[in-house]
N, CA, C and O atoms as CSV, one atom per row, in Angstrom:
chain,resi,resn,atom,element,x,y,z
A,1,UNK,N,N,-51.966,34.632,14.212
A,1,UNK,CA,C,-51.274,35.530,13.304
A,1,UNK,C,C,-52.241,35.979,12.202
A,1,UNK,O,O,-53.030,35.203,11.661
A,2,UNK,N,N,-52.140,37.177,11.929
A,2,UNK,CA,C,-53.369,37.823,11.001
A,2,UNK,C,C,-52.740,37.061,9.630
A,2,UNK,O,O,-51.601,36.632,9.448
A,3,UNK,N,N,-54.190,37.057,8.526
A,3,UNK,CA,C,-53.557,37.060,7.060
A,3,UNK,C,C,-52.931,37.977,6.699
A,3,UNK,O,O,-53.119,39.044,7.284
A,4,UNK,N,N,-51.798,37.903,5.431
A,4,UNK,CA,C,-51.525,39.108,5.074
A,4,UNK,C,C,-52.595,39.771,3.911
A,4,UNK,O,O,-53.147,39.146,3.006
A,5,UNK,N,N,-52.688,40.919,4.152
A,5,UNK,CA,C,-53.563,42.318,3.092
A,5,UNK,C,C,-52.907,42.501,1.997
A,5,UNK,O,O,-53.183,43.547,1.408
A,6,UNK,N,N,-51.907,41.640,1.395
A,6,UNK,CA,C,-51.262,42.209,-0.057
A,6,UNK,C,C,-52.496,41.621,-0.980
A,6,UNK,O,O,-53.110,42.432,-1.674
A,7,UNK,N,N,-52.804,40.484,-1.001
A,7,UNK,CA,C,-53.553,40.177,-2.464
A,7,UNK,C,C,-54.711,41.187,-2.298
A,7,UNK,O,O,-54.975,41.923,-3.249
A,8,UNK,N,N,-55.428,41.270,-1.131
A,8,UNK,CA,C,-56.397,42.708,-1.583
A,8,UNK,C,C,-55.989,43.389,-2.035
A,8,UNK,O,O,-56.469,43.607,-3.148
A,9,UNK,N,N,-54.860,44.239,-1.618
A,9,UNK,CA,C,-54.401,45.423,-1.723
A,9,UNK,C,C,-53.958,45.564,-3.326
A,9,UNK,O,O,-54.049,46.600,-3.986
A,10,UNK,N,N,-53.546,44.504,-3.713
A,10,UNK,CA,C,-53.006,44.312,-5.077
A,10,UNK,C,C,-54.212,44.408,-6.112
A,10,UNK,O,O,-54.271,45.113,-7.119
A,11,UNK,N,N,-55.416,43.277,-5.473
A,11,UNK,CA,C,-56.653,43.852,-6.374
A,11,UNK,C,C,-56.836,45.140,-6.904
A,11,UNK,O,O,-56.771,45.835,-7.919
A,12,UNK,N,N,-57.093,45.108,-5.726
A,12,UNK,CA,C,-57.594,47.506,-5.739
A,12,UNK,C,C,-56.536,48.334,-6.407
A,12,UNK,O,O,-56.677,49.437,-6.935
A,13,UNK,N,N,-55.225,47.456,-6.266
A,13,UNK,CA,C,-54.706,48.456,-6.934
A,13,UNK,C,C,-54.643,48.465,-8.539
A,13,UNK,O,O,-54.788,49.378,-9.352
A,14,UNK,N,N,-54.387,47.175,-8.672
A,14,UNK,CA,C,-54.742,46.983,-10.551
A,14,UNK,C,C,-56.091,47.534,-10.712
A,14,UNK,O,O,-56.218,48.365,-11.610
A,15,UNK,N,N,-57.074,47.245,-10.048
A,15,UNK,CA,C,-58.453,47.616,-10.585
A,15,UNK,C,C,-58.719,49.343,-10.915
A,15,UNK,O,O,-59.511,50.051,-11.537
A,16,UNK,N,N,-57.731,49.451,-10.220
A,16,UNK,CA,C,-57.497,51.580,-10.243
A,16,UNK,C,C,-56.762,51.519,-11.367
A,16,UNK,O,O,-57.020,52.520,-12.036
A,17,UNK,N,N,-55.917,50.784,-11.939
A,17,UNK,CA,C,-54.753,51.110,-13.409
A,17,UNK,C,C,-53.499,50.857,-12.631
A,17,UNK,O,O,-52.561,50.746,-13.419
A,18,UNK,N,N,-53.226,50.759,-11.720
A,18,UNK,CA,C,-52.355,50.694,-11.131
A,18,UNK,C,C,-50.923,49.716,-11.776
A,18,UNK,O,O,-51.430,48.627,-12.043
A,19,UNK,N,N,-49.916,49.669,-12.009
A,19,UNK,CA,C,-49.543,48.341,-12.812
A,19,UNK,C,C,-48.144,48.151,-11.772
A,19,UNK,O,O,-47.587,48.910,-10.978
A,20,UNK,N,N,-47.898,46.764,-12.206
A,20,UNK,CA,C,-46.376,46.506,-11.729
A,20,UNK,C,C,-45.220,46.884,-12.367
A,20,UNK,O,O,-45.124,46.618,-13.565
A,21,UNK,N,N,-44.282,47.479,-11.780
A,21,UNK,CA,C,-43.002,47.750,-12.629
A,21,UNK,C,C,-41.942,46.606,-12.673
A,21,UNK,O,O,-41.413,45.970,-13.585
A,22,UNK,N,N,-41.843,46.604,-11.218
A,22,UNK,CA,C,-40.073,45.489,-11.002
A,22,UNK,C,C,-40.293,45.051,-9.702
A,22,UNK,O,O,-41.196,45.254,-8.890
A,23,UNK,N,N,-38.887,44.168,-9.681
A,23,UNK,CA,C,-38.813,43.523,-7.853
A,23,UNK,C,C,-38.304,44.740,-7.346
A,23,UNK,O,O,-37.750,45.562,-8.075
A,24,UNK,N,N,-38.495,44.924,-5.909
A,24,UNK,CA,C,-37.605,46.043,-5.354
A,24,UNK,C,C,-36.286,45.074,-4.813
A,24,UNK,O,O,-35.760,44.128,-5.401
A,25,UNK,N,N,-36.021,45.544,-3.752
A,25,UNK,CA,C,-35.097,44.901,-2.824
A,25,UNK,C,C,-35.921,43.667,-1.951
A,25,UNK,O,O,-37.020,43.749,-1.404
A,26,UNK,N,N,-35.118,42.663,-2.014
A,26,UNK,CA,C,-36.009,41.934,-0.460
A,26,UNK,C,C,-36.925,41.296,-1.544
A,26,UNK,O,O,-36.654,40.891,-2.675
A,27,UNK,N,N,-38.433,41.344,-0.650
A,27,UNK,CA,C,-39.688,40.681,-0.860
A,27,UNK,C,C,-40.564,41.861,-1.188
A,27,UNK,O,O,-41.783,41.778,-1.035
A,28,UNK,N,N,-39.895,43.130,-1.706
A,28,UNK,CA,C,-40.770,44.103,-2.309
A,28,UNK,C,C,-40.939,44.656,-3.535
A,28,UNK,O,O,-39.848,44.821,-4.079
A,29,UNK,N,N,-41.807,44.989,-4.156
A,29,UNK,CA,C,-42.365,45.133,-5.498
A,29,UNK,C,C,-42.505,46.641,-5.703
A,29,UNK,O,O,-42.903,47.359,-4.786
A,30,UNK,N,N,-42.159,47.149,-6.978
A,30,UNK,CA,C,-42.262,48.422,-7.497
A,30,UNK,C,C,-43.446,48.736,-8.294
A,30,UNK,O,O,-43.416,48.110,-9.354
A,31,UNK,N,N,-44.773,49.691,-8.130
A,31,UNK,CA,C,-45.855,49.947,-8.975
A,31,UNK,C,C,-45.598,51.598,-9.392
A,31,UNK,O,O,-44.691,52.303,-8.947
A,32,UNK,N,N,-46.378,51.899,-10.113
A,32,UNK,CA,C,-46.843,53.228,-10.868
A,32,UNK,C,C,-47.870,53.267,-10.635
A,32,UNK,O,O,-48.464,52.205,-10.449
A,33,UNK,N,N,-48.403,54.229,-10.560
A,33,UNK,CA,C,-49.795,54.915,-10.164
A,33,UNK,C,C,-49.659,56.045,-11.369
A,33,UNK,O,O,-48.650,56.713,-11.592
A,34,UNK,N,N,-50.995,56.106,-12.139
A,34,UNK,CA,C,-51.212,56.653,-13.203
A,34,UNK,C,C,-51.838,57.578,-12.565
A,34,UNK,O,O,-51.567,58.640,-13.125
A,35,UNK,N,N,-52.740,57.797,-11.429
A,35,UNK,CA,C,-53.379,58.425,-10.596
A,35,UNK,C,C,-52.556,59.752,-9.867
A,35,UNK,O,O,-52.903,60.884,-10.203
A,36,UNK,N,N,-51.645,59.604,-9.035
A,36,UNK,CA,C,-50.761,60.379,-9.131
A,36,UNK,C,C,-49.461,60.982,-9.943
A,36,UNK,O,O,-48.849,62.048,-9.869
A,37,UNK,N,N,-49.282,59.389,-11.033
A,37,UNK,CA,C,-47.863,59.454,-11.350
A,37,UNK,C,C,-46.815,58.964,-10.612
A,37,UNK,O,O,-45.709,59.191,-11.101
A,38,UNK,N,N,-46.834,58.513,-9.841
A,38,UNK,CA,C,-45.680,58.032,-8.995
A,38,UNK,C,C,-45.312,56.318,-9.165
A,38,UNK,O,O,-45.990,55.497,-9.783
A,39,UNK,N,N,-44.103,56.087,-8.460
A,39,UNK,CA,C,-43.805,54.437,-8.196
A,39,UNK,C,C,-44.046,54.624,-6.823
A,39,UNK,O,O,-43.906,55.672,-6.194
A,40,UNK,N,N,-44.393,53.603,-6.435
A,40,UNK,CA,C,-44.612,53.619,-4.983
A,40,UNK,C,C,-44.013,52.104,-4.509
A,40,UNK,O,O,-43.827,51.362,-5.474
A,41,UNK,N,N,-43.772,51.680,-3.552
A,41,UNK,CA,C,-43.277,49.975,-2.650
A,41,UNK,C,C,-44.728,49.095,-2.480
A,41,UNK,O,O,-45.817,49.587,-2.183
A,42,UNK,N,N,-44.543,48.163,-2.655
A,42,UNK,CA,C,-45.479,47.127,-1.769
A,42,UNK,C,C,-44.875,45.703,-1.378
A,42,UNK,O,O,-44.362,44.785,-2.018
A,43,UNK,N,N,-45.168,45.937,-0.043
A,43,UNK,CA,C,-44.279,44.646,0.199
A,43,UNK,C,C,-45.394,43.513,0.420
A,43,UNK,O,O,-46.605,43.707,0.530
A,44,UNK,N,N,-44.536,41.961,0.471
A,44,UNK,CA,C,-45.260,41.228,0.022
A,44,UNK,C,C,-46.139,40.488,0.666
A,44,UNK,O,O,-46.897,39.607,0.261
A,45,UNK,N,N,-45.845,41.220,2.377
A,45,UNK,CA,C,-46.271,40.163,3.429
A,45,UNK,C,C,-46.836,41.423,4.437
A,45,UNK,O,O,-46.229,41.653,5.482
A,46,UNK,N,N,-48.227,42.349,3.995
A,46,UNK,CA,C,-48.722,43.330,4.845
A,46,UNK,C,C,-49.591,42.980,5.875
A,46,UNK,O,O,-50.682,42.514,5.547
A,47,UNK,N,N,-49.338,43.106,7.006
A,47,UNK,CA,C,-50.052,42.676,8.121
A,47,UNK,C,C,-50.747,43.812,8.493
A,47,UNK,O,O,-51.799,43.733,9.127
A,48,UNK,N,N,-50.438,44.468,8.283
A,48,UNK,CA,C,-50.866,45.946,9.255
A,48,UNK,C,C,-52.296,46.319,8.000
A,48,UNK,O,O,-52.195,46.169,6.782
A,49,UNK,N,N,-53.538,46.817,8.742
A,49,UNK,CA,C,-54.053,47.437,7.789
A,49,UNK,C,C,-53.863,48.581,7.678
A,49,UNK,O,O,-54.010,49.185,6.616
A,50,UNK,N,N,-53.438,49.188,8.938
A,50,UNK,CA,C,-52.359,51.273,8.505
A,50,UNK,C,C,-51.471,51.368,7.139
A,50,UNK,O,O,-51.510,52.212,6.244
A,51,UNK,N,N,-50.378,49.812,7.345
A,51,UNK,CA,C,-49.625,49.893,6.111
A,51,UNK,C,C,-50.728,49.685,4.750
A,51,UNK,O,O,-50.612,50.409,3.762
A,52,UNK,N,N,-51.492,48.919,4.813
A,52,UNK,CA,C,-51.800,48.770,3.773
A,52,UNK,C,C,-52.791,50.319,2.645
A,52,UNK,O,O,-52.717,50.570,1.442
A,53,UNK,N,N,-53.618,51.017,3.797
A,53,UNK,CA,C,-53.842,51.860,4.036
A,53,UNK,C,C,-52.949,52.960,3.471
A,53,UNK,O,O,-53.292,53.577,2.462
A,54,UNK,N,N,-51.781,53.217,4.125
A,54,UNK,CA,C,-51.199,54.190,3.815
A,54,UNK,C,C,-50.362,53.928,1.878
A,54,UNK,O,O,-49.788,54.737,1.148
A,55,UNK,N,N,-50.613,52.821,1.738
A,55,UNK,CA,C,-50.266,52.091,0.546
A,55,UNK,C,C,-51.184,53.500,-0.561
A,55,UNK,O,O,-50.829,54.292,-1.434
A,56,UNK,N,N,-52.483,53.148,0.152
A,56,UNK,CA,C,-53.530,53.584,-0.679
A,56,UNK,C,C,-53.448,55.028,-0.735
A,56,UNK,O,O,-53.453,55.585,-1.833
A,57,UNK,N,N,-53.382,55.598,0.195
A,57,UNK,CA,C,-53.076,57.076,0.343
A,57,UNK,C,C,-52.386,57.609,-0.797
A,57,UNK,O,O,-52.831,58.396,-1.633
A,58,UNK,N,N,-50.800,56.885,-0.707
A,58,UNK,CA,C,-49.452,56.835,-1.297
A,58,UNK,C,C,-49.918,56.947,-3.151
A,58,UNK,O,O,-49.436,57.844,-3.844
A,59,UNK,N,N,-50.907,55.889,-3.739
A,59,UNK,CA,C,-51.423,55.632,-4.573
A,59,UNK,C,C,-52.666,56.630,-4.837
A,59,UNK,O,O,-52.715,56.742,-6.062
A,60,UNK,N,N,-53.684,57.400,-4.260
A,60,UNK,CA,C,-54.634,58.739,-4.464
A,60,UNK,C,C,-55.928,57.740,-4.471
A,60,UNK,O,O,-56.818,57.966,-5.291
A,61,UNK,N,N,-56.027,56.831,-3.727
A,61,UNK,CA,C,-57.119,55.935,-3.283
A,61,UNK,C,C,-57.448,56.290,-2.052
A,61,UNK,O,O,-56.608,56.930,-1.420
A,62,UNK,N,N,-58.553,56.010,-1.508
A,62,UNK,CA,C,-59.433,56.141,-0.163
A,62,UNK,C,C,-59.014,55.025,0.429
A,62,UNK,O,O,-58.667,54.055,-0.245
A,63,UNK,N,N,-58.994,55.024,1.665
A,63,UNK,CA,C,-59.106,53.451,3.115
A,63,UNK,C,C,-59.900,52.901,2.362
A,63,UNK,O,O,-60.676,53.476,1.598
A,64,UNK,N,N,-59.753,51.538,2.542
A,64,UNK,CA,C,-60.095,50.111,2.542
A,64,UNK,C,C,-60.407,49.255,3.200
A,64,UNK,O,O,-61.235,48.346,3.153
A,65,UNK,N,N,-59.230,49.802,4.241
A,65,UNK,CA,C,-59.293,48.147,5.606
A,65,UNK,C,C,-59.494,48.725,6.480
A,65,UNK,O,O,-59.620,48.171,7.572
């Protein structure tokens, strides 16, 4: 079973300004992106590097994984 890609993903994203807002629903978390302006999801258990990926997209960051 792969690791999950959230604590990277979480790096990169604070390291961009990125911040946490709230819990979502479930095991998912609400951020802001100062970069676009937006809230965007991250959930807490990313296996996929597409999801994590498209995380970044979502956020106005380049691939990663």
């Amino acid at each position: 079973m792969a690791a999950s890609l959230t604590p990277a993903l979480k790096k990169l994203l604070s390291e961009a300004g990125c911040v946490f807002e709230r819990q979502g629903k479930g095991d998912h978390e609400i951020w802001y992106s100062p970069i676009t302006e937006r809230r965007f999801v991250v959930d807490s258990a990313i296996k996929s590097r597409h999801t994590a990926n498209a995380v970044l997209k979502q956020v106005g960051l380049p691939k990663a994984f």
